[in-house]
N, C-alpha and C positions, 0 to 999 in steps of 0.2 A: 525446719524452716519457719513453723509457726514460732516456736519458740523463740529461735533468734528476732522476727518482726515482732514479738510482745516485748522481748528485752527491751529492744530501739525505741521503743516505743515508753517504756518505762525511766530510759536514762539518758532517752534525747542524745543518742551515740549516733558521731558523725559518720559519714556513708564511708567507704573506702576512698582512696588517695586517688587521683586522676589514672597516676601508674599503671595501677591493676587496672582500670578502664580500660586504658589504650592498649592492653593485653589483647583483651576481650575482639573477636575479627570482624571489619565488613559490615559496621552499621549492627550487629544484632543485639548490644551491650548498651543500656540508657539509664542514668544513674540519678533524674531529677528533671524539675524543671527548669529549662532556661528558653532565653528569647531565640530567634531567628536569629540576630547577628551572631550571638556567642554561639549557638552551636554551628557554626561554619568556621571556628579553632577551637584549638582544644581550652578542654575547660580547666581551671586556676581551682575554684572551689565549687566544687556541687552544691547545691541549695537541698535541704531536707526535703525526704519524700513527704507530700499528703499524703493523709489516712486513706483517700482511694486509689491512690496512685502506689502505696504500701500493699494495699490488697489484692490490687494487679498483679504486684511482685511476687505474693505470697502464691499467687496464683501460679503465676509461670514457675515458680523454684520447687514447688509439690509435685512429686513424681504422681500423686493420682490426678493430677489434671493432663498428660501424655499417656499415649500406652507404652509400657517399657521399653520395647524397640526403637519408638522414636523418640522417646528420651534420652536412651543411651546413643543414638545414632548422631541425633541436634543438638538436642537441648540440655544435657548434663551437665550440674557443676562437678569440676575434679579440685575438692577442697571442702571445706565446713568449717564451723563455728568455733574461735578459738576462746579462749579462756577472759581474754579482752570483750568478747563482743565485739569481734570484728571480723568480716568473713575475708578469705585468701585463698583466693582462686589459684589452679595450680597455673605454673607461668605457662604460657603460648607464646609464639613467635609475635615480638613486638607489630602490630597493625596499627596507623592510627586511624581513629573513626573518621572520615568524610562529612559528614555531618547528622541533623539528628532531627525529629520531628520536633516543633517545639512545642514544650507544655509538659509532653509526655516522654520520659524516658526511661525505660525498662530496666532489669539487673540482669545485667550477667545470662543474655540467650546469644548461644555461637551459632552461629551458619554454619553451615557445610559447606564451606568453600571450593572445595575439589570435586564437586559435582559440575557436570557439564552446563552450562544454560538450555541446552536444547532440553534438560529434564526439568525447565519449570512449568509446577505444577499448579493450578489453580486451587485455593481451599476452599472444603467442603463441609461449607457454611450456609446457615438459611438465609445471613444477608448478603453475602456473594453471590449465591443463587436467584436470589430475587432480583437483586441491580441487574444480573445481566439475563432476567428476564423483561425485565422492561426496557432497558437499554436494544434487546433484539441481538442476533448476530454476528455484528459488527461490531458488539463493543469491545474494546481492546482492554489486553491485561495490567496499560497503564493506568484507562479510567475504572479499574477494579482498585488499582494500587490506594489512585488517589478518593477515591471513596471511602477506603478502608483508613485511610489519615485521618481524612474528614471524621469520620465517628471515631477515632483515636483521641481526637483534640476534645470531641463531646465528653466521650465515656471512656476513660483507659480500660474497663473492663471487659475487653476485648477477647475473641478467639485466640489462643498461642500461634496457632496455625496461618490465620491471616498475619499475624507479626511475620513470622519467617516466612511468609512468602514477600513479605515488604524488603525485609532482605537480600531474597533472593534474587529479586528485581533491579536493585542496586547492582550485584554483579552481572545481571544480563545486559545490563545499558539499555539508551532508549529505541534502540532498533530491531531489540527480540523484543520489548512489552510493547511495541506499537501492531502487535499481530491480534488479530478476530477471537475475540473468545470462544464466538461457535465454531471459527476454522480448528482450532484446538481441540471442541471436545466431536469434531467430525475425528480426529486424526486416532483420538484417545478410544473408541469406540468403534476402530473399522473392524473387529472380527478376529482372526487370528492372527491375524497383522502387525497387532497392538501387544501381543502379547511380551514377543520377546527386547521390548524396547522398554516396557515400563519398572515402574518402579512407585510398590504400592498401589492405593486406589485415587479413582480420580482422573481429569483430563491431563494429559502430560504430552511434550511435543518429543519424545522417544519412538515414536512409532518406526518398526521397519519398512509400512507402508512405503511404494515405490512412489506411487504418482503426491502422495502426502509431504512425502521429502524432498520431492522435485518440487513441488508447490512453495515452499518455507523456502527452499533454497533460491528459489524464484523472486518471489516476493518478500521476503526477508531478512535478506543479506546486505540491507543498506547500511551506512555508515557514514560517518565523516570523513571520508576520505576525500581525496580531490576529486571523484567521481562524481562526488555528493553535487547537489546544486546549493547545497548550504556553504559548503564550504568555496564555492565562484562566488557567494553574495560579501563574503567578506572578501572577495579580492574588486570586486568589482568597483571603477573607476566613482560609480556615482556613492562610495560607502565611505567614501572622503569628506563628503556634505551633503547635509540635508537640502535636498530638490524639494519644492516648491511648484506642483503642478499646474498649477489654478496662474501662479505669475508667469510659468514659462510658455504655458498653451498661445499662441500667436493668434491676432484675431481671426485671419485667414484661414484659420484649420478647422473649417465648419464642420462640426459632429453632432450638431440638429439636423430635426426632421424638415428646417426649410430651407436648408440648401443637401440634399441627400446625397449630391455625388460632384464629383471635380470633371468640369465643362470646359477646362485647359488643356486636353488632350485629345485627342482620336477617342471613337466609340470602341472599335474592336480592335485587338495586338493581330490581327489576320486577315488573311482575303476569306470569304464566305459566297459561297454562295447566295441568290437572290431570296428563295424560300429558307435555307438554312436558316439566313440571316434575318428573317422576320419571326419563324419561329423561336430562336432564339432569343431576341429582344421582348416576347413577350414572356419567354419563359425566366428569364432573369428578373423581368418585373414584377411577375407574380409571385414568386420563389426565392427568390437571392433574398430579399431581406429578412425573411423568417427562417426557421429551422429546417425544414425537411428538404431542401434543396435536391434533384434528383441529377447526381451528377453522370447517372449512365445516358440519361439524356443529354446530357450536354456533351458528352462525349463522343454521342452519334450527330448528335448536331455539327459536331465542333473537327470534324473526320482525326478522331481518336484524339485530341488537342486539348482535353480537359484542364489540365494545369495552368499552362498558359493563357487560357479564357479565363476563370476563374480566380488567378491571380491576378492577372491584369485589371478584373473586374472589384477584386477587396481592393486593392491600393486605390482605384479610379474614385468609389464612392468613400475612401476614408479621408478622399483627399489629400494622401501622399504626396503627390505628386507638384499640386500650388505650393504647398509645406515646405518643403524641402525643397523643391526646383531638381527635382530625379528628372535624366532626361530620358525621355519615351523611346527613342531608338532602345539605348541600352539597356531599356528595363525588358523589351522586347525581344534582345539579343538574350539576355540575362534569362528569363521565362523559358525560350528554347533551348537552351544550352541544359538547363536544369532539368527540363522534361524529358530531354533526350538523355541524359545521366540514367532516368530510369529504367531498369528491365522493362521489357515486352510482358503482356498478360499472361505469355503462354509461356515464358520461362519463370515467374515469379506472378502466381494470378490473384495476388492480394497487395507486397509491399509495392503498389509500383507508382505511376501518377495519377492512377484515377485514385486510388486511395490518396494522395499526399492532397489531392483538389478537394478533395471532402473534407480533410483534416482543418485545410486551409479555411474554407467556408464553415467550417463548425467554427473556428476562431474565430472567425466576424459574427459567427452569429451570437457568439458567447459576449462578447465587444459591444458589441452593440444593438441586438435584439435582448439580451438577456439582462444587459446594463452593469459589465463591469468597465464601459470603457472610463467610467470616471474615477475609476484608481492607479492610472499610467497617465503619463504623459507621454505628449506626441512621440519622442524619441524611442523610450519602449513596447509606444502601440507599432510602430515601425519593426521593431527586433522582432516582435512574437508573430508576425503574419508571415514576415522573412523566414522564421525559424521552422513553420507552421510548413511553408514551401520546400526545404531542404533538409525536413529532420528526417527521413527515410531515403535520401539522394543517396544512389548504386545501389540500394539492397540486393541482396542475393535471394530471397528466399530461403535464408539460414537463420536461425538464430543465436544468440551468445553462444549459450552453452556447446553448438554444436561446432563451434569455431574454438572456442578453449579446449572440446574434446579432440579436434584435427591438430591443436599446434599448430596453426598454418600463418601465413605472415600478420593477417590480421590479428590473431591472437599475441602474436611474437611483439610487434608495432605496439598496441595499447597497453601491454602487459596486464591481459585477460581481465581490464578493468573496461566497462562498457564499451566493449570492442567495437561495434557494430554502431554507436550513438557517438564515439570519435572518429568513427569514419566518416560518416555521414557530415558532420557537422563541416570537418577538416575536408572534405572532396569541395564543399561549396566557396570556400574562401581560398583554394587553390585556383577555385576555375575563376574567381576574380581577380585574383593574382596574378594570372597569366596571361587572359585575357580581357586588356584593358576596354576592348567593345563591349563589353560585359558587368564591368565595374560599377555600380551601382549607389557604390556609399564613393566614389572617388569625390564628392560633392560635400563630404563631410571636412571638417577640420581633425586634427587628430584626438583632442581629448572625446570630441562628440562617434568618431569612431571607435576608439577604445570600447565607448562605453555602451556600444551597438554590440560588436563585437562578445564582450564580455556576456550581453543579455540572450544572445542567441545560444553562445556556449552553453549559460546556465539552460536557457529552454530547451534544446537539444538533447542534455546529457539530462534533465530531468526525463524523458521519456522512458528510462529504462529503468523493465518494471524490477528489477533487485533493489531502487530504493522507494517502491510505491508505500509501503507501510509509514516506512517513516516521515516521508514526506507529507502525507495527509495528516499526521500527527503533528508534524511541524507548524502544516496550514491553522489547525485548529487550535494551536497553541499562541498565533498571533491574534487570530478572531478572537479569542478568549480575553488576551492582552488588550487592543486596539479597537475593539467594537467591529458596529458593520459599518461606519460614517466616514468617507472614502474621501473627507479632507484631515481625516484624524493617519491615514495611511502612508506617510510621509517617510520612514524608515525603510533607508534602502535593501535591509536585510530582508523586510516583512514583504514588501515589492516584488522584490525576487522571490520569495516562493510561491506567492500568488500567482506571479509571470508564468514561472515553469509549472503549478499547477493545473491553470488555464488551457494551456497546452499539452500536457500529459491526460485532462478529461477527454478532449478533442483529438485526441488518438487513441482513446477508448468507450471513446463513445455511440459506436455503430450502432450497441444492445439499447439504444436512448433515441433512436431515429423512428419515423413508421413501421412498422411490424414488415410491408413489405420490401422497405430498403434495407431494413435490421438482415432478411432472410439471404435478401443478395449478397451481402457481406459476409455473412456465415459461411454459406455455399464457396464463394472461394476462398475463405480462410481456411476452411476442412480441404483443399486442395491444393491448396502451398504444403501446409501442415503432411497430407500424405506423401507428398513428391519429397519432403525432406525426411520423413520415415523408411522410404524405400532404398535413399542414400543410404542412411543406416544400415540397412538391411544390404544391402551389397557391399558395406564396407567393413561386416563384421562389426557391429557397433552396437551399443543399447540402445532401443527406437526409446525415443522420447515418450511420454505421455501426448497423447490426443494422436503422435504422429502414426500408428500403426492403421493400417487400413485393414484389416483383419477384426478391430477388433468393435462393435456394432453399440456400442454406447456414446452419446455425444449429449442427449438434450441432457441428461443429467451433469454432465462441465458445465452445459450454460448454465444451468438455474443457480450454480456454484459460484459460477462467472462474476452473474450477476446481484446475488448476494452479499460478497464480499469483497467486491473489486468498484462494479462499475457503480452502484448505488451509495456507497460509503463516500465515492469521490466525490459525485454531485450532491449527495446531501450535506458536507462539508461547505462545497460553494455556496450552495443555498444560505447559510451562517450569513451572506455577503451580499448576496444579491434574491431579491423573492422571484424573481422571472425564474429562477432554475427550477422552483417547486413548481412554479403553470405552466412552464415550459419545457423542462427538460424529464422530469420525474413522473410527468403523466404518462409520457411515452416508455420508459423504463419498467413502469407497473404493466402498462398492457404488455410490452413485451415477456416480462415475467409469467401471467399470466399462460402468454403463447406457450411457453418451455417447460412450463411446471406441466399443464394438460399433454406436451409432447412426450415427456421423460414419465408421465404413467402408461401412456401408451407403448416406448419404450420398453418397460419395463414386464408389457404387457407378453409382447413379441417377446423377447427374451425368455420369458417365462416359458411359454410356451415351444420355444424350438427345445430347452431344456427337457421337457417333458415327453418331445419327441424323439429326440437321439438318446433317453433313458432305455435300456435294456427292459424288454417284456417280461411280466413276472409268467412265473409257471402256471401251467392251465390247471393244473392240482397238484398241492401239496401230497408228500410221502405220507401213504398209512402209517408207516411208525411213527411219523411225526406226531408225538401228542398237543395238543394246544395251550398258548403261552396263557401262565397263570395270571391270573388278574395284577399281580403285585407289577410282574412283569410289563404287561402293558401300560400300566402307567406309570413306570420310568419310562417309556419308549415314548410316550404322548408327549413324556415332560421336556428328553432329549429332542424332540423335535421343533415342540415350542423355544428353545432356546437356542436352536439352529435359524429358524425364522427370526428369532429377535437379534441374531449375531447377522445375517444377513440384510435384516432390513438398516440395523445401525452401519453396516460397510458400505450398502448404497448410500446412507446420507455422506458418508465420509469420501466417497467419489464422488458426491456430487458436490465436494466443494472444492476439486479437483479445478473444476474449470479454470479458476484462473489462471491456470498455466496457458489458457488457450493467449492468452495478448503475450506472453513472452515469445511468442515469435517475430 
C-alpha cells in the first residue's frame, strides 16, 4: 500500500473510475474531495487526493493499523496493485454510495452490512470517550457521529474505527443513533447478561439483558412511519402554508399578565359546595399559575371532578373561550363526558383523570408559566390543551406491549402501531361525533378543523414512548436549525414537533414536580404497574419489567428514568425557553437527588437480606483439610473482586432500566 501511495504520488496517477467506487457498500468507500452538493450524486470525476488526505488512506489500507481479525472481518481490500498503478478492487454487488462527508473521502473501507443495527458499537477512542464525558449520559450515538465528522473535516487523520462506525450509523438510521450513549454502555456492561449478545469489546446494544431490551424496544423503535408525529406534520392542513402567528393572534385573545383569565363565562363547570368552593378559589389562585399545582387537592375539593375543574379552568384563563366563541354548555357537556370516559382509581390507579388534570395543567403551565406560548398560535394553543385532556381517554391500565402480546382487538384495530395513543385519540372525536351536545370544535369552519384535528392527532400519538428518542432528536435538530427566537418558528413541520414535544414532557413529567407530589405519582404508578404484572402472571405471560411485585428494586428505574428520559426531554426544551432551567430542572435535580440517596438505601436492604438467606459456613473446617496456598488465595480475592465489579456494573445497567417505567 505504501508503495502504491509513493507511486501516485510520483506519477500524478488518476484514482480509480467512479465504477469500482460504486462497488464499494454503504457509505464506507471515499475517493477525494468534493463539495456537499456533488456528493449527494454520484461522482463523474474524482478530484486527486491531498498529501494528508493520501496519508489517511495509507493509513486505513495498512493492515498494521487494524488487528487482523478486524481487517479481515471490515476492512480488507480483495485486490492490489496492478502493473498500471491502478488498484482493482475485486467486484461486490453493485451499491451506490448515498452520499459522502465533504472534504474528506476515504479509499476503499467496506462495512459489514449483514450485521444487525442492534450491534452498533461505540468506538473506543480517547475522543469519543471524552465527548461523551462531557456531553454526560445522555448523549446520543448521533452527536458522537456528528462530532466525529466535525474532526474529519479538520484532520482526516482519523481513528479507522470511528470511520466505520460513521458507517455503521448510516445503516442504523436516525432512530437507533438517536439512543443514550450511557443507556448503551449500561446495556454493554450488565454482567453476564452481556456476554452472549456481544461481539468484541466495547459498549454494543446486543445484550440478552431482559429489562435492557425491553427498554430499546420501548424507547427505540420510532420511525417514520405514520405513527410517527413527523410524519402527521407533513400531512397536516397548515404544511400547505406558512402561518404567521403574530398576524393571526386576534386582539381579544389576551395572553398578558393584565387580563390573566376570560370573564365571559361562568367561574366554575359545577355546583360546589360553600367552603369547597372558597377553598378552591384560593387554591387556584395561588397554584394554577405556577408549576406544582396539587391536583389531589383539587380533586378532594372538586368531589373526585379533577378533570373537569381544571380543564375548564386552562381554557377559562387562556381565554378560549372570547377567542373562539366555544359554547360553555358544551364545553361542559364535553369535560364530563371525557372524565367519565376515564377508569376509576381503583381499576387503573395512575392512567385515569386525576393524572389527564395534571397533564393538562403541566401544559399550561409549560404555555405559559414557562413561556413557550409565543411559538403557537391560538389555534394550536387550542389542539394541545384538548389533546392534553383526551390523550390517555379509556385507558385500561395496560400498556402497548401488553395489548400486541394479547392480540386482542385493540391490537388487531391499530395494527400493533401505537395501539393505545389511537385509541385514545379516536375515542374523543367519536364522542364528538356522536354527540352533538358535546361538540366543541362544531364552531370551527372545516379547513380551521382539519387543522385542529390534525394537531391533536400529532399531539396524541406523539405520547408513545417507542418514538421518545427520536423525537427529542428531531426537537434538537430544529433548535439547531431555527434558534430559540419564537417569530423565526414559522414552519409548520418545526411547530409540530415542538407541539407534540410540549406534550409528551407533560406526561412525563411527574419526576419534575415537588418531591412530595413526584412520590404520590410514583406510589400509584408501582400499582397499576403490579396489577398489570399479576394479569401476566395468571395468564401465563412474561411479567414485564417494573411489573413484577416480587421483585424489591425500583429506586434504581427511577434514577435510570430520570437520567435518560425525563432530564434529556426538558433539557432539550430549555434550548427554547430559560423558564425550563428555573423552573422545571430545579425540581428534576432535587428529585434525582431523592432516588439516587433511596436506590443506596435500596441497595443497602438488598444487600443485606442476600446475606441472610446465604447458607451458614461450617463451625470448623475438616482436619485433613490443609490450608489454601497463598497463590490460591489470591486468585480467590481476585475472582471476587471482579464479581463485585461485574455486579456493581449490572446495577448501573438496571438502573437505566427505568424508563420502561412511562411505557405504561
Amino acid at each position: 500500500s505504501r508503495a502504491l501511495a509513493q507511486r501516485r504520488r510520483r506519477s500524478a496517477a488518476p484514482l480509480p473510475p467512479p465504477r469500482e467506487a460504486r462497488r464499494c457498500r454503504g457509505g464506507g468507500a471515499v475517493i477525494g474531495a468534493v463539495d456537499s452538493a456533488r456528493a449527494l450524486r454520484p461522482w463523474r470525476q474524482p478530484p486527486r487526493l491531498a498529501p494528508r488526505q493520501e496519508a489517511m488512506a495509507m493509513r486505513l489500507e495498512s493492515s498494521a493499523s487494524l488487528s487482523p481479525q478486524r481487517m479481515a472481518e471490515r476492512c480488507a481490500f480483495s485486490g492490489g496493485a496492478t502493473d498500471s498503478g491502478t488498484f482493482n478492487p475485486a467486484p461486490r454487488p453493485s451499491r451506490r454510495l448515498a452520499s459522502a462527508p465533504p472534504a474528506v473521502l476515504l479509499h476503499s473501507v467496506s462495512v459489514d452490512w449483514d450485521r444487525e443495527p442492534n450491534e452498533l458499537k461505540l468506538p473506543d477512542t480517547s475522543d469519543v470517550q471524552r465527548y461523551v464525558e462531557i456531553g454526560g449520559p445522555a448523549t446520543t450515538l448521533k452527536d458522537v457521529a456528528i462530532s466525529i465528522v466535525k474532526r474529519l473535516l479538520e484532520n482526516p487523520d482519523n481513528d479507522p474505527d470511528e470511520v466505520l462506525f460513521l458507517g455503521d450509523c448510516l445503516k442504523a438510521g436516525p432512530a437507533r443513533t438517536a439512543v443514550p450513549c450511557g443507556l448503551l454502555r449500561g446495556i454493554s456492561r450488565g454482567g453476564p447478561s452481556s456476554a452472549s449478545g456481544s461481539r468484541g469489546d466495547g459498549p454494543h446494544l446486543g445484550s440478552e439483558d431482559m429489562v435492557q431490551r425491553y427498554l430499546l424496544r420501548t424507547y427505540g423503535s420510532g420511525d417514520d412511519t405514520p405513527t410517527s408525529t413527523i410524519s402527521h406534520a407533513a400531512l397536516s392542513a397548515r404544511s400547505f402554508a406558512t402561518i404567521s402567528r403574530k398576524a393571526s393572534r386576534h386582539p381579544s385573545f389576551a395572553l398578558s399578565e393584565s387580563n390573566p383569565a376570560d370573564e365571559s363565562v361562568r367561574r366554575w363547570p359545577g355546583q360546589l359546595t360553600l367552603p369547597d368552593r372558597q377553598e378552591l378559589e384560593a387554591l387556584m389562585e395561588a397554584q394554577f399559575p405556577d408549576w406544582g399545582l396539587d391536583v389531589f387537592e383539587v380533586s378532594r375539593l372538586t368531589a373526585n371532578r379533577p378533570l373537569r375543574f381544571v380543564g375548564w379552568e386552562s381554557l377559562r384563563r387562556g381565554c378560549f373561550f372570547s377567542e373562539f366563541e366555544i359554547p360553555a354548555e358544551k364545553t361542559v357537556n364535553f369535560l364530563t363526558c371525557v372524565e367519565s370516559s376515564y377508569s376509576s382509581s381503583t381499576d387503573v390507579p395512575y392512567h385515569n383523570s386525576l393524572h389527564a388534570a395534571d397533564v393538562t395543567h403541566t401544559v399550561f403551565a409549560l404555555l405559559w408559566k414557562v413561556g413557550f406560548v409565543d411559538f403557537f398560535e391560538p389555534l394550536g394553543l387550542l389542539a394541545l390543551v384538548l389533546s392534553a385532556m383526551v390523550h390517555d381517554m379509556g385507558h385500561d391500565g395496560r400498556n402497548n406491549q401488553f395489548h400486541t402480546n394479547m392480540k386482542d382487538d385493540l391490537a388487531l384495530t391499530y395494527n400493533d402501531r401505537s395501539v393505545l395513543e389511537n385509541f385514545h385519540v379516536a375515542q374523543a372525536f367519536k364522542l364528538m361525533s356522536r354527540d352533538a351536545s358535546t361538540n366543541i370544535l362544531d364552531v370551527f369552519e372545516a379547513e380551521k378543523f382539519k387543522s385542529i384535528r390534525k394537531d391533536m392527532i400529532e399531539c396524541v400519538l406523539g405520547t408513545d414512548m417507542a418514538h421518545h428518542f427520536r423525537q427529542i432528536d428531531c426537537l434538537k435538530n430544529q433548535v439547531d436549525r431555527l434558534d430559540r427566537d419564537p417569530a423565526d418558528w414559522t414552519e409548520p413541520a418545526a411547530v409540530s414537533i415542538l407541539q407534540a414535544t410540549v406534550l409528551h414532557a407533560a406526561d412525563i413529567g411527574n419526576l419534575g414536580k415537588p418531591v412530595e407530589l413526584s412520590d404520590k405519582w410514583v406510589t400509584l404508578l408501582k400499582r397499576e404497574f403490579f396489577m398489570q404484572g399479576d394479569e401476566e402472571r395468571d395468564l401465563g405471560m412474561p411479567i414485564s419489567p417494573l411489573c413484577d411485585r416480587e421483585v424489591k428494586r425500583f429506586a434504581g428505574p427511577q434514577v435510570g428514568f430520570i437520567n435518560f428520559i425525563v432530564k434529556p426531554t426538558f433539557d432539550a426544551l430549555a434550548l427554547l425557553a430559560a423558564g425550563v432551567e428555573e423552573v422545571v430542572l430545579k425540581e428534576i435535580g432535587e428529585n434525582l437527588e431523592v432516588w439516587e440517596a433511596r436506590k443506596e438505601q435500596e441497595e443497602r436492604e438488598l444487600q443485606g437480606e442476600s446475606s441472610a438467606s446465604a447458607p451458614a459456613a461450617p463451625a470448623a473446617a475438616p482436619a485433613a483439610s490443609p490450608p489454601a496456598p497463598p497463590a490460591k488465595e489470591a486468585k480467590e480475592a481476585q475472582e471476587q473482586r471482579e464479581a463485585a465489579a461485574q455486579g456493581s456494573a449490572a446495577e448501573a445497567a438496571e438502573t437505566a432500566a427505568a424508563a420502561a417505567a412511562a411505557a405504561a
